[in-house]
C-alpha positions in Angstrom: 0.0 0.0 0.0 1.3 3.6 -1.1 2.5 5.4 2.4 4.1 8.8 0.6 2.2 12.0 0.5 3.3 14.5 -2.1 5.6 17.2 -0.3 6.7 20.5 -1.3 10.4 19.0 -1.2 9.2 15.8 -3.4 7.2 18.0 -5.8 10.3 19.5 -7.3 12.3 16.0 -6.9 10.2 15.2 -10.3 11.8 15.2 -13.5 10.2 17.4 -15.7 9.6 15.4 -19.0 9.1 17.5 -22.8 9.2 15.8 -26.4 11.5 16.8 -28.9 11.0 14.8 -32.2 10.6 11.0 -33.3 13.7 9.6 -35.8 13.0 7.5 -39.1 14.1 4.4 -37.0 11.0 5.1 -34.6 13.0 6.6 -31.5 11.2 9.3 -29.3 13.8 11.9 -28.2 12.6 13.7 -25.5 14.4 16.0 -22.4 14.3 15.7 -18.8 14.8 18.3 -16.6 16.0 18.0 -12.8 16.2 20.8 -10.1 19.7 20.8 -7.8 17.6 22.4 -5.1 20.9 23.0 -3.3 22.4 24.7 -6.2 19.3 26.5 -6.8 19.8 25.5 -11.1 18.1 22.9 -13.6 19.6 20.6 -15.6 18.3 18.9 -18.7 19.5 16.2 -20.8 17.9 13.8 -24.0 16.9 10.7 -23.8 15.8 7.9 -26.3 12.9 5.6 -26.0 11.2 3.7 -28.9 7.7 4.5 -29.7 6.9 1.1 -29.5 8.0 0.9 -25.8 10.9 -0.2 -23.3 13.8 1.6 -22.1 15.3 4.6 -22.2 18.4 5.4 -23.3 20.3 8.6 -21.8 22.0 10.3 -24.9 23.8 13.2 -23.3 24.9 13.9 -19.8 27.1 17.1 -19.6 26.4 20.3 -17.2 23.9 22.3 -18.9 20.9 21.9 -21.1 20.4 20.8 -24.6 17.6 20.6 -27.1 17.4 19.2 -30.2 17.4 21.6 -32.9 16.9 18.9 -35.9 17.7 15.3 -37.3 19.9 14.9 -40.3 19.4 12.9 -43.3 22.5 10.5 -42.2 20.5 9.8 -38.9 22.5 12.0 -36.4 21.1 14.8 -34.0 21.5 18.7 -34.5 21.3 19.6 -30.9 22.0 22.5 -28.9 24.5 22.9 -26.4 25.3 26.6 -24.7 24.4 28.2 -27.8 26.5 26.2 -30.0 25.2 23.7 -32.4 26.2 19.8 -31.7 25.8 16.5 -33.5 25.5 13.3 -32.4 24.6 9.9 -33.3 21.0 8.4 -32.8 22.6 6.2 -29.5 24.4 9.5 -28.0 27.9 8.1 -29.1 30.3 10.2 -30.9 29.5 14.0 -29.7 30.9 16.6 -31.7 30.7 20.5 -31.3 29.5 22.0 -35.0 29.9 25.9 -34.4 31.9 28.6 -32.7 29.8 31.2 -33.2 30.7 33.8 -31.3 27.7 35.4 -29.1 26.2 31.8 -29.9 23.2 31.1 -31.9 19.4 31.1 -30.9 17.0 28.7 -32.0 18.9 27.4 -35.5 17.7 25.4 -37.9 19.8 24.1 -40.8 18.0 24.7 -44.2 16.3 21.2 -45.6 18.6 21.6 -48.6 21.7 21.8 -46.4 23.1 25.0 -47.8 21.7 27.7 -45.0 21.4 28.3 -41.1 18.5 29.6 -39.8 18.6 31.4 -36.5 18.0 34.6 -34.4 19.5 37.0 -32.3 18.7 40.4 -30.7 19.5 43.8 -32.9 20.5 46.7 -31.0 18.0 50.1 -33.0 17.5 52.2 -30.4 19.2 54.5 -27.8 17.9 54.0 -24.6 20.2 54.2 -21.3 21.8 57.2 -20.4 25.4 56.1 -21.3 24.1 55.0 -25.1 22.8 58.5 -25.3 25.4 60.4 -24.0 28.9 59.0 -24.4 30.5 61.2 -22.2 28.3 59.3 -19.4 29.3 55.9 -19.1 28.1 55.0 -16.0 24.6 56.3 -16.2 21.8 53.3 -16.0 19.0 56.3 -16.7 16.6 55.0 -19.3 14.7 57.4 -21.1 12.0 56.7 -23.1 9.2 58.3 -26.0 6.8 55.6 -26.6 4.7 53.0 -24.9 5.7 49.5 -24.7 8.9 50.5 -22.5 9.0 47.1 -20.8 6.8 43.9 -20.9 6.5 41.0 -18.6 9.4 41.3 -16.1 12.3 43.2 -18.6 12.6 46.9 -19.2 12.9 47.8 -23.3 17.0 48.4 -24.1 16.3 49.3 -27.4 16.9 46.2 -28.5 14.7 44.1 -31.7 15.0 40.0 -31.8 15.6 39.6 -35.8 15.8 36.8 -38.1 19.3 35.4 -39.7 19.9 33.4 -42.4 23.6 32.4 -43.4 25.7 30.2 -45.7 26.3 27.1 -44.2 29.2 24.8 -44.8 28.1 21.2 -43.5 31.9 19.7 -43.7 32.9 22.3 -41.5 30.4 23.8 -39.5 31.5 27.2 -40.6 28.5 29.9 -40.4 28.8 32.4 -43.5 27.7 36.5 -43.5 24.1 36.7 -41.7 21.8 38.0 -43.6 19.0 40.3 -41.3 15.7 39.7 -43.1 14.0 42.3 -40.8 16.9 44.8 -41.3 16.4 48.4 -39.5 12.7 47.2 -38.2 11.8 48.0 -34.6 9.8 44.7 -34.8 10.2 41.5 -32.9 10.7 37.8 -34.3 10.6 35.7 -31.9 7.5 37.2 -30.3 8.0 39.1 -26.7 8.0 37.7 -24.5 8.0 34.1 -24.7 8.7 33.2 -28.6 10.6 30.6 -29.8 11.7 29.1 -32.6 8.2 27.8 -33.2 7.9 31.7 -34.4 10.0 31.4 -38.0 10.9 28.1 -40.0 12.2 26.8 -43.6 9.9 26.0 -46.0 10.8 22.0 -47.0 12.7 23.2 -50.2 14.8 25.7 -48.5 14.2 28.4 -50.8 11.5 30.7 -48.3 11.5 31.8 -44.8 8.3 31.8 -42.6 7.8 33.9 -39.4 5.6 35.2 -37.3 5.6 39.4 -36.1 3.8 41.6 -34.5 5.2 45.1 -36.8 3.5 47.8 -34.6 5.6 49.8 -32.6 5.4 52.3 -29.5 1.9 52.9 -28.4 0.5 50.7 -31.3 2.1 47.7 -30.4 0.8 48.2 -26.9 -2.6 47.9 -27.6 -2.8 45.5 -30.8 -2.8 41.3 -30.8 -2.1 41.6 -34.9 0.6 39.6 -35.6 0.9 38.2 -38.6 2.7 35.6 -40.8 5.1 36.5 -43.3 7.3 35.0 -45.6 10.6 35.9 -47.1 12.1 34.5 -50.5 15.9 34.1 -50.8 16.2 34.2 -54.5 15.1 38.0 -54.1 15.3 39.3 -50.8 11.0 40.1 -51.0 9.3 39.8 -48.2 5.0 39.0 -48.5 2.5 39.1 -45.7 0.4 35.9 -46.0 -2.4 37.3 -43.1 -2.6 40.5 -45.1 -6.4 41.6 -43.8 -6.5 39.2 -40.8 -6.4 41.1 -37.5 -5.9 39.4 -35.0 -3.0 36.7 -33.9 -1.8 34.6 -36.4 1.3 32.4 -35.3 2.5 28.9 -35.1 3.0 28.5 -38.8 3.5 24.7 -40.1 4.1 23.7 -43.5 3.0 20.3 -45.2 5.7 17.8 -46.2 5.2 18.7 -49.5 5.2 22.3 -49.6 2.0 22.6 -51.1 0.0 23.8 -48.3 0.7 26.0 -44.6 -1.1 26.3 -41.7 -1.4 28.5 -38.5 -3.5 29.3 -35.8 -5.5 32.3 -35.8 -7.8 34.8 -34.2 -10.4 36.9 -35.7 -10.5 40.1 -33.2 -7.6 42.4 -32.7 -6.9 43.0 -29.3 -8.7 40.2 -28.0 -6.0 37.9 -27.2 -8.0 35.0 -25.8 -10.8 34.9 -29.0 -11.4 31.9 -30.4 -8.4 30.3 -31.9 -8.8 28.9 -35.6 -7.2 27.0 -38.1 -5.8 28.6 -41.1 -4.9 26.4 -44.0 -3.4 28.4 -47.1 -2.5 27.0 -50.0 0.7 28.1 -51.4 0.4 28.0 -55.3 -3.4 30.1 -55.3 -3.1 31.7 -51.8 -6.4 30.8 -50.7 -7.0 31.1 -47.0 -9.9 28.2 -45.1 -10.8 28.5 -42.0 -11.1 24.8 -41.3 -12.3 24.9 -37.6 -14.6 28.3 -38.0 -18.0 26.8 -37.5 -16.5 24.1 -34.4 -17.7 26.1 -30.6 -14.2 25.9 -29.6 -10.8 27.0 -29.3 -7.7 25.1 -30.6 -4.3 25.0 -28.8 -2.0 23.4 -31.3 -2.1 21.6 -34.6 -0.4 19.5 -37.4 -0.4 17.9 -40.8 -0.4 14.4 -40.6 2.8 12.9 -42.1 1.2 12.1 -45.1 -0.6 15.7 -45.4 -3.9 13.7 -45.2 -5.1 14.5 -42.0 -4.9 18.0 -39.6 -4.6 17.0 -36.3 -5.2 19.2 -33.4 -5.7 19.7 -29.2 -8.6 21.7 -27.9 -10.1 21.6 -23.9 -13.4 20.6 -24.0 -15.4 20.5 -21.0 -12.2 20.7 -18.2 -9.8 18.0 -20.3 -7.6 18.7 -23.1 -7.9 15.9 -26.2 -6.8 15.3 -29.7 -8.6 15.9 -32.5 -8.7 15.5 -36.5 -10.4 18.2 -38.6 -11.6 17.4 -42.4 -13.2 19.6 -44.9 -14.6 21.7 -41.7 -15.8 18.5 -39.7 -14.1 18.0 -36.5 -14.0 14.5 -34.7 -12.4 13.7 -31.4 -10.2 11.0 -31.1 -9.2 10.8 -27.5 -11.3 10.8 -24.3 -10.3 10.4 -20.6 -9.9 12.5 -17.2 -6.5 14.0 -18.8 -5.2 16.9 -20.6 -2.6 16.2 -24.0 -1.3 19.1 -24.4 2.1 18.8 -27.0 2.9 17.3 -29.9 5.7 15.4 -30.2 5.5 13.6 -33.4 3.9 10.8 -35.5 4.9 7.4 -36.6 3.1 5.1 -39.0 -0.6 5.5 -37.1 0.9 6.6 -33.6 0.9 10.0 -32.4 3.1 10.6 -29.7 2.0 13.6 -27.0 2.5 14.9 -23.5 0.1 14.0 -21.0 -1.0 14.9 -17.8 -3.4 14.8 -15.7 -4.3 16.6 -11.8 -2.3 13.6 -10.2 0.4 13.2 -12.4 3.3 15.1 -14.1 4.1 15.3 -17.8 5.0 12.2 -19.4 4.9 11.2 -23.0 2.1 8.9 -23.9 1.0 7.3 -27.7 -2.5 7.8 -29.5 -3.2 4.7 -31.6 -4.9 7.4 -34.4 -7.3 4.4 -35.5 -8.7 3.5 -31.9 -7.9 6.8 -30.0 -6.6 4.5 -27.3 -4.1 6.4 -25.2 -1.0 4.6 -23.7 1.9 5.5 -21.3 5.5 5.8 -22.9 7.7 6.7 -20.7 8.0 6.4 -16.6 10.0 9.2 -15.7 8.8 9.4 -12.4 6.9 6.1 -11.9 9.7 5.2 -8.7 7.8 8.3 -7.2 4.3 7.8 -7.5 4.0 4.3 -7.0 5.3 5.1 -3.8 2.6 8.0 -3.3 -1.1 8.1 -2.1 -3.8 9.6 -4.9 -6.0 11.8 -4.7 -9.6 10.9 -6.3 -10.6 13.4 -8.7 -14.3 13.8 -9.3 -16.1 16.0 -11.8 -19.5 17.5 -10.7 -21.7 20.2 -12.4 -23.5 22.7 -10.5 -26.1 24.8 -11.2 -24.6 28.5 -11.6 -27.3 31.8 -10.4 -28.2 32.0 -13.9 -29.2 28.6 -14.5 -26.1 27.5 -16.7 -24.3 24.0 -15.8 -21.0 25.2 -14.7 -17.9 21.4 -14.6 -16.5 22.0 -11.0 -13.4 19.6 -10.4 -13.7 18.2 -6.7 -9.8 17.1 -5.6 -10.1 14.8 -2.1 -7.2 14.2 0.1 -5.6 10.7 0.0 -7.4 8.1 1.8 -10.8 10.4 1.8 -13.5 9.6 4.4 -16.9 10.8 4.2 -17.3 9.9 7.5 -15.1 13.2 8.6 -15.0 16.5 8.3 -12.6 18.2 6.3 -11.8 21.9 5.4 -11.6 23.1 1.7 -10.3 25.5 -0.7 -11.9 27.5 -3.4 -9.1 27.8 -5.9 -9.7 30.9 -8.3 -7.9 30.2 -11.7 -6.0 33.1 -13.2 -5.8 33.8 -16.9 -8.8 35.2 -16.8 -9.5 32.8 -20.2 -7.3 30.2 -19.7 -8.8 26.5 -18.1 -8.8 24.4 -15.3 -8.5 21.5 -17.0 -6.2 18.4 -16.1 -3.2 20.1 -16.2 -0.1 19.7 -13.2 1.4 22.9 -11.9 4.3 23.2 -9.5 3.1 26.0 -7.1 -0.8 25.9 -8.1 -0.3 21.6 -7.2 -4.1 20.2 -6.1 -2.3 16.7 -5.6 0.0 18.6 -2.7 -2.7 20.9 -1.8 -4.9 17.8 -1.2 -2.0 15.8 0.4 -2.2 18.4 3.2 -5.1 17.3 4.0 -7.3 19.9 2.2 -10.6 19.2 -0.6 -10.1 21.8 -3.4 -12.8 22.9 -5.1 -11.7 24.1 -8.8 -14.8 25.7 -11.2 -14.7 25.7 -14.8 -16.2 29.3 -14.2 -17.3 32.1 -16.7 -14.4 32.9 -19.2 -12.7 29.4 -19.5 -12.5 27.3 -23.0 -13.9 24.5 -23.4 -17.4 25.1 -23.0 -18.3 27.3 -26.5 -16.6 30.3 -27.6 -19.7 32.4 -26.1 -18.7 30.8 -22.2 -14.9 31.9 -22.7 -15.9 35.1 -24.2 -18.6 36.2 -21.3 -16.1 37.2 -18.7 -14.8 40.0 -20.4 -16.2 43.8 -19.1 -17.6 41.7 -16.2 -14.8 40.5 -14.2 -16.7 41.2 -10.9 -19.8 39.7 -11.9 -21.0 36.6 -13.2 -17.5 34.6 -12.9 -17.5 35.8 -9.0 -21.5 34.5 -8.4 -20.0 31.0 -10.3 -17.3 31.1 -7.9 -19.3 31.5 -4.9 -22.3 29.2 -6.4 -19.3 26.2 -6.7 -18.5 26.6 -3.1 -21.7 26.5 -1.6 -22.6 23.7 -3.6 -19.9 21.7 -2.4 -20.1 22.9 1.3 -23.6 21.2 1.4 -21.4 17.8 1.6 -21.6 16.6 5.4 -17.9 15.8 4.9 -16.8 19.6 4.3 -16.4 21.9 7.2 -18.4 25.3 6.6 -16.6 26.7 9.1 -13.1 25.9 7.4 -13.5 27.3 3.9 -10.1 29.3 2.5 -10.0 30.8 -1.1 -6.9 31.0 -3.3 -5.7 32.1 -6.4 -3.2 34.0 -8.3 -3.5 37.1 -11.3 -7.6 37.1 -12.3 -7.8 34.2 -9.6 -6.1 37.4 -6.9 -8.6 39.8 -8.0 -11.2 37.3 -7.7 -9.9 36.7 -3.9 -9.6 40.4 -3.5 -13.3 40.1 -4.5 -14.5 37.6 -2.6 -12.6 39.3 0.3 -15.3 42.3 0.0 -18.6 40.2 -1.0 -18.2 36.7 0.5 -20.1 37.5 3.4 -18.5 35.3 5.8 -18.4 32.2 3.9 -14.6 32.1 3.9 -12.2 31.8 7.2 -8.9 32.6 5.5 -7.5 34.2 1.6 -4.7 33.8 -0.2 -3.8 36.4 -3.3 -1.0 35.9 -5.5 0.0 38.5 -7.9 -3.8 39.6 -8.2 -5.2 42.6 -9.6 -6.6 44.6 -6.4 -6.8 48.3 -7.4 -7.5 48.7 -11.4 -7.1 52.3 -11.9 -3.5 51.7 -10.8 -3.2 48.3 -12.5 -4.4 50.1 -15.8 -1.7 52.6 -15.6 1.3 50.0 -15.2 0.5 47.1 -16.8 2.3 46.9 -20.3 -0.1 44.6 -22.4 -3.0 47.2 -23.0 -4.7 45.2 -25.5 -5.5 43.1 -22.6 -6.4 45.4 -20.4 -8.5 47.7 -22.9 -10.5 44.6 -23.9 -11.6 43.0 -20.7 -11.8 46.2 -18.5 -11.2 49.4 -20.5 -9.4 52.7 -19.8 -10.6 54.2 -16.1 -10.9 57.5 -18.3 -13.7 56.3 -20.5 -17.2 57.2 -18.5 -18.2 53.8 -20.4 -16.3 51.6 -18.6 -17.3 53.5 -15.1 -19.0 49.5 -14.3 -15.7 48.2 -13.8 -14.0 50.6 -12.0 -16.8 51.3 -9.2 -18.4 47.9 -9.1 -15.7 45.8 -10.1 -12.8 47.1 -8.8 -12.0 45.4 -5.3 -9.8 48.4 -3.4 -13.4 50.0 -3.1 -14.9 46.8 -1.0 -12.3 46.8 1.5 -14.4 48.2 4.0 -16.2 44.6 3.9 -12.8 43.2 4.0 -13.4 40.8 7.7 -11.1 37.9 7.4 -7.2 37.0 7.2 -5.7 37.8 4.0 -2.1 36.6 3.2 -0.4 39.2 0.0 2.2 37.5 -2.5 3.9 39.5 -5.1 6.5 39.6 -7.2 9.0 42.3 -7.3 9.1 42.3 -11.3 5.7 41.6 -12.1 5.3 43.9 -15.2 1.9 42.6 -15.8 0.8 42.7 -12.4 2.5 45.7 -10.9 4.0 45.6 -7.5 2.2 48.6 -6.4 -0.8 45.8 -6.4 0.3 43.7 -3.9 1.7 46.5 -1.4 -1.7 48.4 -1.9 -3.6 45.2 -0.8 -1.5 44.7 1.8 -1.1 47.6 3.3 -4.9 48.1 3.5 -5.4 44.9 5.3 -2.8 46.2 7.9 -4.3 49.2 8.1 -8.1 47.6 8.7 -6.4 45.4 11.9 -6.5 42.4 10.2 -4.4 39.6 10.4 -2.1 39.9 7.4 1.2 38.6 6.2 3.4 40.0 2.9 5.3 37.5 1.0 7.2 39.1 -1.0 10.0 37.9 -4.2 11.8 40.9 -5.1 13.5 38.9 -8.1 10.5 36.7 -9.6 8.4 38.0 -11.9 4.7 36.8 -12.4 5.5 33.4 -11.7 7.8 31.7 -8.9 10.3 30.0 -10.8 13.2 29.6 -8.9 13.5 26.7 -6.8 14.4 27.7 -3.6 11.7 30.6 -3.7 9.4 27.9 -4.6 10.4 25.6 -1.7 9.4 29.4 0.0 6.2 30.1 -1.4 5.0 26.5 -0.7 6.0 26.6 3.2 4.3 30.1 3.4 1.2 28.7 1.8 0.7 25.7 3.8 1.8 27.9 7.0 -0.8 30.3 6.6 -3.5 28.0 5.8 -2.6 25.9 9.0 -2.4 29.0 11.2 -5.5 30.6 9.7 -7.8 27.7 8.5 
């Protein structure tokens, strides 16, 4: 019988599996990455497992991490090693360092014809600090700045642009020729800001074109526009076309067919709606015909592909709280998988197996195979199998409950290990953030139900107002109406489940970071006393401030508007939770990142300071070097120890 309980400490013990690609031969390369929680650092190294099953094979093993960049028509691996390009053979044998490029290179690709490398790097336009600007002043770090957009996510704008490179390459030698810039003297970004990779620009399979994705607004513009579009770039003459000309919203992710007959990307209709429903584009290269191939499906797709054969489009969408594969032909979609699980990455395809990440609220990532005939998902590799089959599981339950407008809202119901009716337990209202993204089956490492449930705690996790996977029109309702209808949802999950003999009324704590801290900054002011004890990450608590910090104001314009628009006066009065805080009555633990961008600090402080100020019980956590996330290990060891504390003093 399992005796383990998932731990803070054990939680980050887990390798952290990702796919790469899938060789001729039928190998799965995929990466594992381990924390040295004493060294505070990951490390990540490939593997090899055949799709068909057995053991792994570790292919590389020195300090660092590396990432397969491509496999070459003799069989070996193009990887990437500290910004160098590497080969090796398909067993890991006979490692050999390809480049020496000084600076190194970012995200390269060798051309499918072998003559050209494909890669980025960042393109100093723009005079920013004081000692760019005035010589004379070397040591000045003043930034100075005419335009909006001066920083984004947790990084201040230094004038500098990520481009796209292309250069001879010699395969015999390795030797990288004269880059060629094919956004030369734009003020534009390839990869996207601030999380692009080289999913953002890629070859087309005869070598000849270039595809990538931008986003070529600048200043103010760029600040409150989602229009990126997909362009490509011919060698031959230098010309660059835009393929979304007249679409205006995002378009990324392009993909080309094997052929090079046909592209597609994912795309959204609405500019400055960044969570609209997300379609796919297929464009056909010879006529330039666009299809929308998923625009009369009620949902949202997170990633797709052409089959191997170009037959078939395959694609993974949520749908009603789990993410699944599906196939999409001449505008009729069919699912292919079902289960309480999420698969949510591509890895590749061989013969009729898909191979894709998967995992659900119990278990970490692993890579699992879709028989594409039977749908029939199976488990690949066992990472971390020595650590849960020593641990206890928590039963997750889906229930539906009737929201105050007479919608059925999917609420997931996570039960400590070894759950007994016959007791009483407390439980935790857990406010997602986003505000569009889902609660489905995924597996975080701070936001963890299996650990928050190993403490002894039932979580109670709605599918409310604003998520996909329930119709475009459910994801799209929260929008202008944060404080509204996704708050009664919240409190209409809660009570539902509090009717259970085995919860404790008198125990109920609510938790959640970004949208999910505004919605416990909320609740704070409106729960009338239903909750003992809150817990705000990161969360939005004052939005006249909020609005003039954040740097994404195409967000912000199109789910709350400017505070200096009368229209919007809804928000800011009823919505806005700094002007509750006179109902504010219980605990309130404050957690904030000290470069949060998106979320400013002022936020957190604001929040806090008010609770102090009211005589309440209140504590500060505060990271002055993580951004909206906790992603250091040690910090997260931190935040974890804080959590549980407070809950176990407070609840």
């Amino acid at each position: 019988m399992a005796q383990q309980k998932m731990s803070p400490e054990l939680l980050w013990q887990l390798g952290r599996v990702s796919g790469e690609t899938i060789t001729d031969d039928g190998s799965v390369i995929f990466g594992v990455s381990r924390y040295n929680m004493q060294e505070n650092k990951s490390e990540r190294n490939l593997w090899s497992i055949p799709v068909s099953g057995g053991a792994a094979r570790q292919l590389t093993t020195a300090p660092g991490g590396e990432s397969v960049v491509q496999l070459l028509p003799d069989g070996r691996i193009l990887y990437s090693y500290k910004g160098q390009l590497w080969e090796m053979d398909s067993d890991g044998a006979n490692a050999k360092q390809r480049t020496e490029t000084e600076g190194g290179l970012q995200n390269a690709r060798i051309s499918p014809d072998g003559k050209h490398i494909l890669f980025s790097k960042e393109v100093k336009l723009e005079k920013i600090t004081g000692a760019d600007r005035y010589p004379d002043l070397p040591k000045s770090n003043a930034q100075v700045y005419t335009s909006l957009n001066y920083r984004h996510w947790d990084t201040w704008e230094d004038g500098s642009f990520n481009h796209v490179f292309f250069a001879d390459w010699d395969a015999a030698t390795g030797k990288v020729g004269e880059p060629v810039d094919i956004m030369k003297d734009e003020k534009f970004d390839c990869p996207q800001m601030p999380f692009g990779g080289a999913e953002d620009f890629t070859w087309s399979p005869d070598g000849k074109q270039i595809v990538y994705v931008s986003k070529k607004k600048y200043g103010r513009e760029y600040a409150v526009s989602t229009n990126t579009d997909i362009y490509r770039y011919t060698l031959a003459t230098g010309q660059t076309e835009n393929l979304s000309e007249g679409m205006p919203g995002y378009d990324v992710a392009p993909a080309f067919s094997a052929d090079g007959k046909r592209m597609l990307w994912l795309s959204m209709a609405r500019d400055g709606f960044e969570a609209d429903k997300n379609d796919i584009i297929e464009y056909d290269l010879a006529t330039g015909k666009r299809v929308n191939l998923t625009e009369k499906w009620d949902g949202t797709v997170s990633a797709a592909c052409f089959s191997k054969n170009d037959r078939r489009i395959f694609f993974l969408a949520v749908t009603k709280g789990t993410e699944q594969l599906f196939e999409v032909t001449g505008g009729n979609v069919r699912q292919l998988t079902k289960g309480q699980h999420d698969l949510n990455g591509f890895v590749g395809q061989h013969g009729n197996t898909m191979v894709v990440t998967r995992t659900d609220m119990n278990h970490a990532a692993e890579l699992y195979t879709v028989d594409l005939k039977s749908g029939a998902v199976k488990q690949l590799t066992g990472v971390n199998n020595d650590i849960y089959g020593k641990l206890e599981q928590s039963k997750v339950e889906e229930r539906w409950v009737k929201t105050t407008d007479g919608q059925q809202m999917l609420v997931w119901v996570i039960y400590p290990p070894n759950f007994d009716a016959s007791k009483k337990y407390p439980a935790l209202l857990y406010c997602q953030g986003g505000p569009q993204s889902a609660v489905s089956q995924f597996y975080s490492y701070r936001w963890n139900f299996q650990l928050m449930a190993a403490e002894g705690y039932i979580i109670v996790a709605p599918n409310r107002r604003g998520m996909p996977g329930h119709g475009v029109k459910w994801n799209a309702d929260i929008s202008k109406d944060w404080g509204g209808q996704p708050i009664r949802d919240y409190l209409s999950a809660i009570d539902d489940v509090s009717k259970e003999p085995y919860v404790d009324k008198s125990r109920l704590g609510a938790v959640g970071a970004s949208y999910g801290g505004y919605s416990v900054y909320m609740l704070a002011g409106v729960h009338q006393n239903r909750f003992k004890t809150f817990i705000a990450h990161d969360g939005l608590f004052d939005l006249r401030s909020w609005y003039g910090t954040t740097e994404e104001l195409w967000f912000a314009n199109w789910d709350i508007g400017a505070y200096f628009d009368p229209a919007n006066a809804k928000s800011y009065e009823q919505f806005n939770p700094s002007n509750l805080v006179n109902n504010w009555n219980r605990p309130i633990m404050v957690v904030q990142g000290g470069i949060d961008f998106r979320v400013g600090i002022e936020q957190g402080l604001q929040a806090y300071q008010a609770a102090q100020l009211k005589g309440l019980k209140s504590k500060l956590v505060y990271f002055p070097e993580e951004n909206h996330w906790v992603l250091s290990a040690q910090n997260a060891i931190v935040w974890q120890r804080e959590f549980f504390g407070w809950l176990k003093e407070t609840l």
